[in-house]
C-alpha positions in Angstrom: -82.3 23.1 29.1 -79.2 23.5 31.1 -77.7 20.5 30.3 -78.8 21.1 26.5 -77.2 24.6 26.7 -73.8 22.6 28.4 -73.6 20.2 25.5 -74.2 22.8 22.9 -71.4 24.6 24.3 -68.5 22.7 23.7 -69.7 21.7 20.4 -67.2 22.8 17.4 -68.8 25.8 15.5 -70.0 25.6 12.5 -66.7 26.0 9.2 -67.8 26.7 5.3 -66.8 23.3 5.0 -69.2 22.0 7.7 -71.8 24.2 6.2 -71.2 22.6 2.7 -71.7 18.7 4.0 -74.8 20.2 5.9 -76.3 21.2 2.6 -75.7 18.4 1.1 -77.0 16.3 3.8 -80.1 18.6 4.0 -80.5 17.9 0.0 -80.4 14.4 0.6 -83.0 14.5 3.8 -85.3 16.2 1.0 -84.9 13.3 -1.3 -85.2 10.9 1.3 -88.8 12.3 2.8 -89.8 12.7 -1.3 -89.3 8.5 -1.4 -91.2 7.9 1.4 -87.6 6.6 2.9 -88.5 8.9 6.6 -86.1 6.4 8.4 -83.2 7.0 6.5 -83.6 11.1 6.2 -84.0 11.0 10.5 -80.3 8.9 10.1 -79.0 11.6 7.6 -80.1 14.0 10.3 -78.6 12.2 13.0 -75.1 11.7 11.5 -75.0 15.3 10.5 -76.1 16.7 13.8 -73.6 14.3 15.9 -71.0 16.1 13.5 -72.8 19.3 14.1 -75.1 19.7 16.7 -75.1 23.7 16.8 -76.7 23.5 13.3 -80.2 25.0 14.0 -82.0 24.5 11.2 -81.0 21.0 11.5 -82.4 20.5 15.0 -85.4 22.0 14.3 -85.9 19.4 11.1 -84.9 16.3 13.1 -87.3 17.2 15.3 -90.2 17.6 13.8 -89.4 14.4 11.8 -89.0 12.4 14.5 -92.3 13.6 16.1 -93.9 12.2 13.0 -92.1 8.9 13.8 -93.7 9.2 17.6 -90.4 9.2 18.6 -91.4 12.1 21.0 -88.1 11.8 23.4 -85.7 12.4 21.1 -88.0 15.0 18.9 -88.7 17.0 22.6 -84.8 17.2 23.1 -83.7 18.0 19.5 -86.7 20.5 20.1 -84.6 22.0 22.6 -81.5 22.2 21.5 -82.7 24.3 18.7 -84.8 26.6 21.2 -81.4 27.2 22.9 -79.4 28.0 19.8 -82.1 29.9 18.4 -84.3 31.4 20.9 -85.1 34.6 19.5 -86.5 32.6 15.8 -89.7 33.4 14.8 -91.1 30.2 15.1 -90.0 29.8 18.8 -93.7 29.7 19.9 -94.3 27.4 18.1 -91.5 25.2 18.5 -92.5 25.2 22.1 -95.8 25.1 21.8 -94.9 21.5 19.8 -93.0 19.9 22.6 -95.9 20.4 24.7 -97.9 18.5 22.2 -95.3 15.9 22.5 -95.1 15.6 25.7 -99.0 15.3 25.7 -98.8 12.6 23.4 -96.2 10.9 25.4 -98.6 11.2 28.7 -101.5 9.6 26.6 -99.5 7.0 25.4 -98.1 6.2 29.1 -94.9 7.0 28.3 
């Protein structure tokens, strides 16, 4: 998590403006996942979060969309990053608790 915490740190903070494209792009994601188009809301997330990466919410989303996709590496570490900007959320038990289940389905799969 250090070198989560390191990254997060010299990330830009979030403006209005930023928090008005994130919106949007969360809108979008929505519409995205209603299509059945789950490749293309993980890219909205990903271009928003490389823009913003101390959006939480956001994090925590990519995340758990990725894990659907398997794509347990990158769900664990979004995972994380949302841990460290949100530690005290009510759902960090959980959050936890879900990249151990990752990283149990990565062990299964031999990865």
């Amino acid at each position: 998590e250090a070198t989560v915490r390191d990254e997060l740190q010299s990330a830009p903070a979030i403006t209005p403006d930023v928090q008005e494209g994130l919106r949007r792009t969360q809108v979008q994601v929505e519409l995205a996942i209603r299509e059945n188009r789950t490749l293309d809301a993980a890219d909205l997330y990903t271009a928003a979060l490389n823009a913003a990466p101390r959006w939480a919410d956001g994090q925590f989303n990519q995340a758990l969309l990725l894990g659907d996709l398997e794509f347990y590496p990158s769900a664990i570490r979004r995972m994380r990053m949302y841990l460290v900007l949100a530690p005290n959320a009510s759902d960090a038990r959980a959050a936890r608790d879900r990249i151990y289940e990752w990283e149990a389905a990565m062990a299964a799969n031999g990865q």
